[in-house]
KOLVEX-602847 format. One record per residue: residue number from 1; residue in three letters; x, z, y of N, C-alpha, C in turn. Coordinates in nm, 3 decimals. Layout:
<nodes>
num; residu; neast; nup; nnorth; caeast; caup; canorth; ceast; cup; cnorth
NUM; ALA; X; Z; Y; X; Z; Y; X; Z; Y
...
</nodes>
This chain:
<nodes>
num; residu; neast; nup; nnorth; caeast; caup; canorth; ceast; cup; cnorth
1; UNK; 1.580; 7.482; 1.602; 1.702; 7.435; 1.538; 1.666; 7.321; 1.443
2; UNK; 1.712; 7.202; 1.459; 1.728; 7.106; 1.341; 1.768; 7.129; 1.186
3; UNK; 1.692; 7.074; 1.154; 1.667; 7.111; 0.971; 1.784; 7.025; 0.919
4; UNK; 1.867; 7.043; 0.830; 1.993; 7.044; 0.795; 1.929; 6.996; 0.655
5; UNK; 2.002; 6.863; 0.637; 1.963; 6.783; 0.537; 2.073; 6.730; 0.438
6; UNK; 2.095; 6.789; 0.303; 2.216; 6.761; 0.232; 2.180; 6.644; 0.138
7; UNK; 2.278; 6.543; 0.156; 2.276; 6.413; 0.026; 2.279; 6.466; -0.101
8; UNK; 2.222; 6.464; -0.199; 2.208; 6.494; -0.320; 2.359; 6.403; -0.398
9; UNK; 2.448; 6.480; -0.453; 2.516; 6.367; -0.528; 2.463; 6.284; -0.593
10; UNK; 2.511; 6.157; -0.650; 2.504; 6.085; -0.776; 2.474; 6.169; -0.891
11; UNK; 2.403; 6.121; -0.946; 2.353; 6.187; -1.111; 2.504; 6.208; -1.201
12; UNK; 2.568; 6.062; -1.190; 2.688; 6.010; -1.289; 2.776; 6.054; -1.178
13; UNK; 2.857; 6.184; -1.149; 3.006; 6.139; -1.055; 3.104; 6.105; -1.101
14; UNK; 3.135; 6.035; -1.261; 3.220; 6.017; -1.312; 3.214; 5.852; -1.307
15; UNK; 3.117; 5.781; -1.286; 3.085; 5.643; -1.326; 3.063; 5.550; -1.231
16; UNK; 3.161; 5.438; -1.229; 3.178; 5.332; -1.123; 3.046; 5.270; -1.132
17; UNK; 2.981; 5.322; -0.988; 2.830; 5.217; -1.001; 2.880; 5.105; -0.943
18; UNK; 2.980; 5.019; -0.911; 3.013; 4.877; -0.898; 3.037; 4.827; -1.027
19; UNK; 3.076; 4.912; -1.195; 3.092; 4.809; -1.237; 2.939; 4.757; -1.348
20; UNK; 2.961; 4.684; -1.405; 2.868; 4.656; -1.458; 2.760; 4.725; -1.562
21; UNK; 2.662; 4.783; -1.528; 2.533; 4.837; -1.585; 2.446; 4.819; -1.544
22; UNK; 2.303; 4.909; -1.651; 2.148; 4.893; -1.589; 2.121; 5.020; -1.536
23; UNK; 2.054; 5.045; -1.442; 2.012; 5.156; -1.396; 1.906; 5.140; -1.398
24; UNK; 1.822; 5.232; -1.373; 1.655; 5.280; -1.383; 1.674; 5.353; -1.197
25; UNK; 1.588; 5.277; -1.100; 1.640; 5.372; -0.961; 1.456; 5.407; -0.939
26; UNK; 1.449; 5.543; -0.911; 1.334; 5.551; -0.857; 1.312; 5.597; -0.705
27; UNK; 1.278; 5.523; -0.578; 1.253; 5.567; -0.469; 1.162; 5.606; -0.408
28; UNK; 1.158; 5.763; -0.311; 1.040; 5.774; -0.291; 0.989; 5.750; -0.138
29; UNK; 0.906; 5.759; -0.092; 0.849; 5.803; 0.064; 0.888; 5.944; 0.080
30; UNK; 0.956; 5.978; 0.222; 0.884; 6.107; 0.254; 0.778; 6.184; 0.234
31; UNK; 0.796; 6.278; 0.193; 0.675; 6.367; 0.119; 0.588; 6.308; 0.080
32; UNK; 0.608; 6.197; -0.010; 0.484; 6.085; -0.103; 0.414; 6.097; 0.004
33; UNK; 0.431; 6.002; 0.119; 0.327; 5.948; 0.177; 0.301; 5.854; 0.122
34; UNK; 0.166; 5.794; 0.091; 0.107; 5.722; 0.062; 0.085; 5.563; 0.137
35; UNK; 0.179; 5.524; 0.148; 0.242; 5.412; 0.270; 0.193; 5.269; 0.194
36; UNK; 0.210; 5.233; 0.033; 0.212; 5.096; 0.031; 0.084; 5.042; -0.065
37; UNK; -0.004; 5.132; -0.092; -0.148; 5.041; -0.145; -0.197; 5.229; -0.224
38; UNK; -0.316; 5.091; -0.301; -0.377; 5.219; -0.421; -0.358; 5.191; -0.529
39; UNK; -0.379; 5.291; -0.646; -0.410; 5.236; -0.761; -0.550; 5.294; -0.797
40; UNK; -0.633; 5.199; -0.868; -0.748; 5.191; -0.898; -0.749; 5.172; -1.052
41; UNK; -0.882; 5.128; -1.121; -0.884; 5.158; -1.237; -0.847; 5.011; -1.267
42; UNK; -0.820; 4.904; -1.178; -0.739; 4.718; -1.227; -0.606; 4.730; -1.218
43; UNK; -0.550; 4.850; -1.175; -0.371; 4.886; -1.181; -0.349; 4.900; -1.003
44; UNK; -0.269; 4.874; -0.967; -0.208; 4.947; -0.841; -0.235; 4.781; -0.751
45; UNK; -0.285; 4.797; -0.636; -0.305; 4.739; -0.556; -0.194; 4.718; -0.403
46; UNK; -0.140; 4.627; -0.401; -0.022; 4.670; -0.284; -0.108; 4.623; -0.153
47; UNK; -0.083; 4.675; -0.050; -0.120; 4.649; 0.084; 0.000; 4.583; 0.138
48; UNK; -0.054; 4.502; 0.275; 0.085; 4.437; 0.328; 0.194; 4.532; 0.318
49; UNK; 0.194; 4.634; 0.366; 0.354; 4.680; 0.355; 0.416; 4.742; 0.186
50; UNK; 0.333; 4.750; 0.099; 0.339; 4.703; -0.010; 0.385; 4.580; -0.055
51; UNK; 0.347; 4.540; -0.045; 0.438; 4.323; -0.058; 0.540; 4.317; 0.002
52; UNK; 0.588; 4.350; 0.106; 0.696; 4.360; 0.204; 0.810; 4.409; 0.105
53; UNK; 0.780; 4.577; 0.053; 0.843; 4.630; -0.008; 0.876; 4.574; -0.112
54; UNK; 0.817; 4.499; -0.195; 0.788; 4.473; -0.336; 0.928; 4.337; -0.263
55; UNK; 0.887; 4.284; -0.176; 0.954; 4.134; -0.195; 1.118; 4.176; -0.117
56; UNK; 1.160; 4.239; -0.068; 1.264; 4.293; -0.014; 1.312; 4.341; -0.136
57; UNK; 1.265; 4.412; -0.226; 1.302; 4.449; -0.372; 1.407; 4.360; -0.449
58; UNK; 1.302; 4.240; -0.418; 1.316; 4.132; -0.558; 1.454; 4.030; -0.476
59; UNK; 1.463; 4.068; -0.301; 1.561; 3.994; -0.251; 1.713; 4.046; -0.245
60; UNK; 1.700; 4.159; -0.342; 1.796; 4.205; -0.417; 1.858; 4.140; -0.519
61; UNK; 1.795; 4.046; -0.600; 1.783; 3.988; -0.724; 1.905; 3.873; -0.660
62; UNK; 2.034; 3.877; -0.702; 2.083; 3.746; -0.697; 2.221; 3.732; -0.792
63; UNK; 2.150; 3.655; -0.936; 2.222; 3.596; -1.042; 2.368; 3.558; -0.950
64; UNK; 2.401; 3.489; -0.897; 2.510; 3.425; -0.887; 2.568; 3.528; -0.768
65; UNK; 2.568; 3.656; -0.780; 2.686; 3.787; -0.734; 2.682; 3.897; -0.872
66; UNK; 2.572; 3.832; -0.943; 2.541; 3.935; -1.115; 2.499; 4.022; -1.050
67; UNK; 2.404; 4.062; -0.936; 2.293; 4.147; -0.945; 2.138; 4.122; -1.026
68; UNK; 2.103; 4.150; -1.109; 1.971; 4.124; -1.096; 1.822; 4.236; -1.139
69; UNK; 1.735; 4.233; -1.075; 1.588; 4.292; -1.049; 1.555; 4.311; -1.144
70; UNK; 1.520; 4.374; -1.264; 1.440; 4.346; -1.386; 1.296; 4.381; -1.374
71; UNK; 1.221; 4.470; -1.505; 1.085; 4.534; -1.451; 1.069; 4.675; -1.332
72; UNK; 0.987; 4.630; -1.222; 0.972; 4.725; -1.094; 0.837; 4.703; -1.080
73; UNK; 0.808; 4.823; -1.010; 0.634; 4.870; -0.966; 0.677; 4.925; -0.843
74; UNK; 0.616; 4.874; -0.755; 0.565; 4.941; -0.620; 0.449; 5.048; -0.625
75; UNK; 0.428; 5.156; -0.616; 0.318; 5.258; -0.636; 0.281; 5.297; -0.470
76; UNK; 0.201; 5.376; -0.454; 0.125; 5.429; -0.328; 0.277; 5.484; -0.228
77; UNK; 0.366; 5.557; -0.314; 0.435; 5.659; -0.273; 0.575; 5.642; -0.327
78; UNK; 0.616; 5.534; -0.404; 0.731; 5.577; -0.431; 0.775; 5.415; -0.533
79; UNK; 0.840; 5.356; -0.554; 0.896; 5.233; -0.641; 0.987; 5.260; -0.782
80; UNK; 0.971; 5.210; -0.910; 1.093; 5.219; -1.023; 1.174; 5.045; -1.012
81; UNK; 1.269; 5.032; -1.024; 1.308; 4.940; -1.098; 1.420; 4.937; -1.134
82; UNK; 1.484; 4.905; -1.245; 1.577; 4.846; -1.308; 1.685; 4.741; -1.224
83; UNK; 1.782; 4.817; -1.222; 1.864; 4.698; -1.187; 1.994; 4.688; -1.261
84; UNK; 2.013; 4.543; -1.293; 2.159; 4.523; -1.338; 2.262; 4.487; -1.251
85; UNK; 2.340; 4.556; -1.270; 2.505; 4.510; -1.206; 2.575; 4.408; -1.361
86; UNK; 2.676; 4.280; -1.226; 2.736; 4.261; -1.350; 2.691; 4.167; -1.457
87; UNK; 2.575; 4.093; -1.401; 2.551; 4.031; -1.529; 2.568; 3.887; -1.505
88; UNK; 2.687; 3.841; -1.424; 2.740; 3.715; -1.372; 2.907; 3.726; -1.434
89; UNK; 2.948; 3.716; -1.547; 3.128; 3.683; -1.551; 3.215; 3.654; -1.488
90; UNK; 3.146; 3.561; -1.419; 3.228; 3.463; -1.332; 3.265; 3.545; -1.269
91; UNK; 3.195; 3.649; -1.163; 3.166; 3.702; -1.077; 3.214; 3.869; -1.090
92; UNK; 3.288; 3.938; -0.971; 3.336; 4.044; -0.973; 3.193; 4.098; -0.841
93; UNK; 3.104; 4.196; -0.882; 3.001; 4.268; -0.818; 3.109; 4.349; -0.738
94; UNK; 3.066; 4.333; -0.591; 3.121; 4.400; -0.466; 3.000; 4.506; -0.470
95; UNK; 2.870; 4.520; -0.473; 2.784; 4.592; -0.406; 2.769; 4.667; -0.542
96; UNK; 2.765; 4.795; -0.508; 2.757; 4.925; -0.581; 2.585; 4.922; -0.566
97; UNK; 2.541; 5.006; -0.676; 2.397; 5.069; -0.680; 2.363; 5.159; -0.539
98; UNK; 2.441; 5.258; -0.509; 2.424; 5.304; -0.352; 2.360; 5.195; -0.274
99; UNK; 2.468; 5.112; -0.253; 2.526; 4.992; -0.127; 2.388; 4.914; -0.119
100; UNK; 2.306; 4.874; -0.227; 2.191; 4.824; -0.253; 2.075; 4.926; -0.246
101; UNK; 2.060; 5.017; -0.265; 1.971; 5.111; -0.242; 1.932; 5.126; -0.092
102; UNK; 2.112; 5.168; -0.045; 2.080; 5.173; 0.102; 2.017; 5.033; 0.217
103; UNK; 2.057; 4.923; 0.144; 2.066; 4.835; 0.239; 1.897; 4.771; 0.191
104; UNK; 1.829; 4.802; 0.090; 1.704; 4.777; 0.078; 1.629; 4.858; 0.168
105; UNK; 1.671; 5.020; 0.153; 1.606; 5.137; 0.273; 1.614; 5.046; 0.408
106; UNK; 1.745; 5.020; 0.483; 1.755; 5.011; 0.574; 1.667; 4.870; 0.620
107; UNK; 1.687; 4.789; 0.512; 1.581; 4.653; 0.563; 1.431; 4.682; 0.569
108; UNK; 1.349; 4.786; 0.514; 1.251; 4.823; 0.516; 1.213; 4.926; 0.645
109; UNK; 1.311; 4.980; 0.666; 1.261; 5.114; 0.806; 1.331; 4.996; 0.922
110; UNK; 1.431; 4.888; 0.930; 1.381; 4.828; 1.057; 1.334; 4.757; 1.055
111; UNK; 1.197; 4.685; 0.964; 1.095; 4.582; 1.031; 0.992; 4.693; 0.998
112; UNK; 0.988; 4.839; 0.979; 0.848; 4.869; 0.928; 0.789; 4.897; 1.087
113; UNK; 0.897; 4.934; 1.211; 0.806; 4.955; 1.378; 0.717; 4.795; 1.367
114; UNK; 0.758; 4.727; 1.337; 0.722; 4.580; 1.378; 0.560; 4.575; 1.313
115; UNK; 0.542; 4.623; 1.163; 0.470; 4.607; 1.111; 0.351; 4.678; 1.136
116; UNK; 0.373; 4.834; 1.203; 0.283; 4.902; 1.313; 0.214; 4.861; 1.382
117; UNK; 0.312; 4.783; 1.508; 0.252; 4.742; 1.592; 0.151; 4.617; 1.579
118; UNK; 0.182; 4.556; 1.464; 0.073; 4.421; 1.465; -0.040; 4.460; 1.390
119; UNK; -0.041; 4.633; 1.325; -0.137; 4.724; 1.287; -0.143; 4.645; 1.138
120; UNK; -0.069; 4.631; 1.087; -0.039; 4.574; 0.956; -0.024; 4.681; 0.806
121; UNK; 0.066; 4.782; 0.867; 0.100; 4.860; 0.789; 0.066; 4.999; 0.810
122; UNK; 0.056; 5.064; 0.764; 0.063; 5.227; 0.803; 0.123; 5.302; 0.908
123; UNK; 0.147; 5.379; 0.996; 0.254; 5.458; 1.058; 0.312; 5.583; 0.942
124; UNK; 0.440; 5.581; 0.947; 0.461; 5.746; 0.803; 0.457; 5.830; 0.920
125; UNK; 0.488; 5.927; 0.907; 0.553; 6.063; 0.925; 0.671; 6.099; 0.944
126; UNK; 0.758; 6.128; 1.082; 0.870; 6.233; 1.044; 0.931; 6.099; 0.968
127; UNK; 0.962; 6.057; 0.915; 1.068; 6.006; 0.816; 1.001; 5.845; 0.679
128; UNK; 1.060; 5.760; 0.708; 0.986; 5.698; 0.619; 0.994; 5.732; 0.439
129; UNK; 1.219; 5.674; 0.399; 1.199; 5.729; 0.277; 1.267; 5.895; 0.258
130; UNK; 1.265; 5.923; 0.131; 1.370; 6.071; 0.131; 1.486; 6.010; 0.130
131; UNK; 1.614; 6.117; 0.124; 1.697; 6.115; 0.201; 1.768; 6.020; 0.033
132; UNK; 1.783; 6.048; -0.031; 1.860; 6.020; -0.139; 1.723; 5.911; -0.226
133; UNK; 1.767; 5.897; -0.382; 1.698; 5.845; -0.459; 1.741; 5.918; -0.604
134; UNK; 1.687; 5.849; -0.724; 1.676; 5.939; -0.855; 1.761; 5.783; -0.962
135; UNK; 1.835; 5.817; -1.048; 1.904; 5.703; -1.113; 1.910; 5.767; -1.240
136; UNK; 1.931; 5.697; -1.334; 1.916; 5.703; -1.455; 2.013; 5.609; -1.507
137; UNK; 2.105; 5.597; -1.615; 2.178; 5.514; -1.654; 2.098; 5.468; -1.772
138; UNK; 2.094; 5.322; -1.786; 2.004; 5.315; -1.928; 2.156; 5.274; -2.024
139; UNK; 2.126; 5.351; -2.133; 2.285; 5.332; -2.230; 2.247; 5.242; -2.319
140; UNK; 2.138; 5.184; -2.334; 2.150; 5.042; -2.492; 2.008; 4.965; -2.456
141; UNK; 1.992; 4.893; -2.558; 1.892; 4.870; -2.543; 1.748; 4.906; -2.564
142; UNK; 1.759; 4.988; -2.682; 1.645; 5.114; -2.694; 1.597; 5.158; -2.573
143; UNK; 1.681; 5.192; -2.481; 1.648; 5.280; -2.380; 1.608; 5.178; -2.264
144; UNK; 1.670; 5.064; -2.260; 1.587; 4.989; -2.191; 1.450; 4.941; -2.213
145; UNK; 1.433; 4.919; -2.327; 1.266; 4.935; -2.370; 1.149; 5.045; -2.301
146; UNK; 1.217; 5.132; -2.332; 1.161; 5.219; -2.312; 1.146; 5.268; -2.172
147; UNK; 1.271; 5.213; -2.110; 1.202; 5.206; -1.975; 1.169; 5.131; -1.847
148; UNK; 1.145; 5.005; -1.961; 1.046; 4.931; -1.908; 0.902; 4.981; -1.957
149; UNK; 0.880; 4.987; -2.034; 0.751; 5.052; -2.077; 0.704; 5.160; -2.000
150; UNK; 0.793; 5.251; -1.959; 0.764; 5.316; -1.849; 0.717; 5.330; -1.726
151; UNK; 0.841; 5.213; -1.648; 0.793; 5.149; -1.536; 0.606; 5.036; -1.521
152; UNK; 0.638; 5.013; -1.664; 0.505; 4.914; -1.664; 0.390; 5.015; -1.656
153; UNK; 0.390; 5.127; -1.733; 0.289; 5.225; -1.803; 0.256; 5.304; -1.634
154; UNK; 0.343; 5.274; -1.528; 0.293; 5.387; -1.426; 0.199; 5.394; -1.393
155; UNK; 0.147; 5.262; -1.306; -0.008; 5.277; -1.277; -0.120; 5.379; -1.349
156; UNK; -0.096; 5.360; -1.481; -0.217; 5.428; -1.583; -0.165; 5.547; -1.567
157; UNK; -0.077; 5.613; -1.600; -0.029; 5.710; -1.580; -0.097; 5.776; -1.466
158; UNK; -0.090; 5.698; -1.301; -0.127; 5.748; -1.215; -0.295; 5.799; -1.174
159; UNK; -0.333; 5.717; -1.273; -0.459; 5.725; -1.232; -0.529; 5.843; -1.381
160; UNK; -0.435; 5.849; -1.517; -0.466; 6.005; -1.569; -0.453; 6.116; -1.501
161; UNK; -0.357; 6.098; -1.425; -0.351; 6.234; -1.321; -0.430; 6.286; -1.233
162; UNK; -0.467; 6.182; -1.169; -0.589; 6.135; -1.073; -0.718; 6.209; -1.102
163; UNK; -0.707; 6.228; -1.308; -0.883; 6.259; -1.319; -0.883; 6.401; -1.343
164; UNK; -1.018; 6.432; -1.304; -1.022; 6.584; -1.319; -1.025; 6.660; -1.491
</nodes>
């Protein structure tokens, strides 16, 4: 029998992710596979499909619809970054935090067969990312500090864990 897989709601079900805020989104691999580099003791190293990821990220980033990319890390297993909705006036944001989440997933799982075959990237498992992602609303600017500092601080982080 097929394994029966439920979407996790939204964190916020009260809160229009079209209109304008920062979120904190963290995405992972299927069961943290270890798909897009290492981190070592010079900080996290991306492999081609690491860069791929990282730059599909940042082709999210576009001032003139008031989306934009802030601080993000690509890790072995999983990505943080910040994104703003909304930060164009002029401009009424059509694409919700979902709508961008998904359509970054989806640009990444159809060129990742491609990237296989030219033996570029990894093969995953079963599934590239999980089914949902993790969001965070950042409410001021305190809290955006702080989690950028976060996002910046991962690498080290990863590699305290790392030691015995």
């Amino acid at each position: 029998m097929r394994e029966r897989r439920f979407k996790t709601p939204l964190r916020y079900a009260g809160h229009d992710y079209r209109a304008p805020c920062s979120v904190h989104v963290t995405i992972c691999t299927w069961r943290h596979q270890r798909l897009f580099g290492a981190v070592d003791a010079t900080g996290m190293t991306l492999n081609g499909a690491g860069r791929f990821v990282e730059s599909a990220l940042l082709l999210l980033h576009a001032p003139s619809t008031g989306i934009e990319i802030d601080t993000h890390v690509v890790m072995p297993d999983h990505l943080h970054a910040i994104i703003h909705l909304g930060t164009n006036p002029d401009v009424d944001t059509t694409a919700s935090i979902p709508d961008l989440v998904g359509s970054f997933k989806l640009r990444i799982l159809k060129s990742w067969p491609g990237g296989v075959r030219r033996g570029a990237w990894p093969p995953y498992d079963t599934h590239l990312w999980q089914l949902s992602y993790y969001d965070t609303l950042i409410r001021n600017d305190a809290h955006l500090d702080v989690t950028r500092e976060y996002i910046i601080g991962n690498p080290g982080r990863w590699i305290e864990r790392a030691q015995p």
